[in-house]
C-alpha positions in Angstrom: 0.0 0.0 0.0 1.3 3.2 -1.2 1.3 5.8 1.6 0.4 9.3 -0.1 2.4 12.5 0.3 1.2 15.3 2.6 0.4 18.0 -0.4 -1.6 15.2 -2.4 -3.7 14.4 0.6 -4.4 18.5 1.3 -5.3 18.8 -2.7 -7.5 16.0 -2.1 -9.7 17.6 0.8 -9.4 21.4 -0.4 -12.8 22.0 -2.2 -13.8 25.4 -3.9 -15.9 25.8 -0.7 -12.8 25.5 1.4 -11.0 27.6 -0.3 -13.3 30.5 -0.8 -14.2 30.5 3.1 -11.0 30.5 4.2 -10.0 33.6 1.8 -13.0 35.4 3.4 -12.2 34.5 6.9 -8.9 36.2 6.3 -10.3 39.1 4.7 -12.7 39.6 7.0 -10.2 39.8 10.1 -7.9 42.1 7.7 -10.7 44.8 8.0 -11.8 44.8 10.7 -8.3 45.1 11.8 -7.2 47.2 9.4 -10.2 49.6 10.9 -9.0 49.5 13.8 -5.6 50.5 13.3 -5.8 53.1 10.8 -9.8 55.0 12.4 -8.4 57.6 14.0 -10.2 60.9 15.8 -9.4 62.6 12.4 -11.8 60.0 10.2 -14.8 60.3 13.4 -17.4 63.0 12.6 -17.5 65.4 15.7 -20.2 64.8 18.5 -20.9 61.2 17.1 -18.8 59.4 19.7 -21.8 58.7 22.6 -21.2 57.4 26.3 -22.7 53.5 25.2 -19.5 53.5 22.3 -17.2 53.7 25.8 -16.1 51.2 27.9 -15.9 51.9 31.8 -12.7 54.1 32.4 -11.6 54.2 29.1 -11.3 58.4 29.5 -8.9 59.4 31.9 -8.1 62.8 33.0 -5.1 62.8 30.9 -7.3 62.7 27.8 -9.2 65.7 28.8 -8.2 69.4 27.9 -7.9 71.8 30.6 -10.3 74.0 31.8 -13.0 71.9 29.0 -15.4 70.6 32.0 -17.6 72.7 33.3 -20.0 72.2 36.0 -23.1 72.1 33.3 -21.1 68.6 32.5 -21.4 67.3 35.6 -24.3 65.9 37.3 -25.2 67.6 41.0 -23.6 65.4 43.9 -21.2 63.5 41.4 -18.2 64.9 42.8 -17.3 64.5 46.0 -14.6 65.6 48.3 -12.9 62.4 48.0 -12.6 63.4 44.2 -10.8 66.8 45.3 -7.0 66.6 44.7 -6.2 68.2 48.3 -5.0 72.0 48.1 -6.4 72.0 44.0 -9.3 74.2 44.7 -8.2 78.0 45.4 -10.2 81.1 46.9 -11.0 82.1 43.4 -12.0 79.0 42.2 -15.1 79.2 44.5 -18.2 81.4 43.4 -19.6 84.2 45.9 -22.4 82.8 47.7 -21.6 79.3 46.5 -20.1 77.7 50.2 -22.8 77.4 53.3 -22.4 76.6 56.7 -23.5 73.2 56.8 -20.6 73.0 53.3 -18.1 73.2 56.1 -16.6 70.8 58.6 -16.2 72.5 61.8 -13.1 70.4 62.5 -11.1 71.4 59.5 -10.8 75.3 60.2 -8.7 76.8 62.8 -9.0 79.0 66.0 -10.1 82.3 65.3 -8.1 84.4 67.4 -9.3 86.3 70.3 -12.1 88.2 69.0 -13.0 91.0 72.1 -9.5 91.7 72.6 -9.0 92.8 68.8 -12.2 94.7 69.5 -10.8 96.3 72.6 -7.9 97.3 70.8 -9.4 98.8 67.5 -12.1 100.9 70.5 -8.7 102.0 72.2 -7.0 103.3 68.9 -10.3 104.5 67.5 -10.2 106.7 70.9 -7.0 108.5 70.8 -7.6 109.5 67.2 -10.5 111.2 68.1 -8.8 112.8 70.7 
């Protein structure tokens, strides 16, 4: 018994249909990574990039512009203080009016110094320019 070669056995069991699903299993994977190699943000029509085309934490603050969020973006109560890079928010950062008592935690501010005594002292110079 004659054992047949390798290649005669493979011409044997290669059909047209074989053949012409294998070609478009290849160029099917071509594209689609051909796409997504060479889409880039030029090739994407502006605005048509929604939330549901994101996966969870694929932006990171290094993909935003600065100073491009403002708090119309942002829902209310989404940030939190935990979210607050310590020392990133400055006096003029924060809007007139915008920071309330109950905003506050009494344990985070300091002594105010000895209120009566300054008062005593502005009465006493108060006094002597009058006189």
């Amino acid at each position: 018994m004659r054992i047949p070669s390798s290649s005669a056995a493979l011409r044997r069991r290669l059909s047209f249909a074989n053949v012409v699903s294998l070609l478009a299993l290849f160029v099917a994977l071509g594209g689609s990574s051909y796409a997504a190699l060479s889409v880039g943000s030029g090739q994407i029509t502006n605005n048509s990039v929604r939330s549901e085309d994101l996966r969870n934490n694929d932006v990171r603050g290094s993909d935003i512009r600065n100073n491009t969020i403002r708090s119309r973006d942002l829902r209310n109560n989404s940030i939190t203080g935990r979210d607050v890079r310590e020392d990133s928010i400055r006096t003029g950062d924060i809007g007139d009016n915008t920071v309330r008592g109950r905003d506050v935690k009494e344990s985070t501010l300091e002594t105010v110094p000895n209120a009566s005594a300054s008062t005593a002292r502005t009465r006493a110079r108060s006094s002597r320019l009058a006189a």
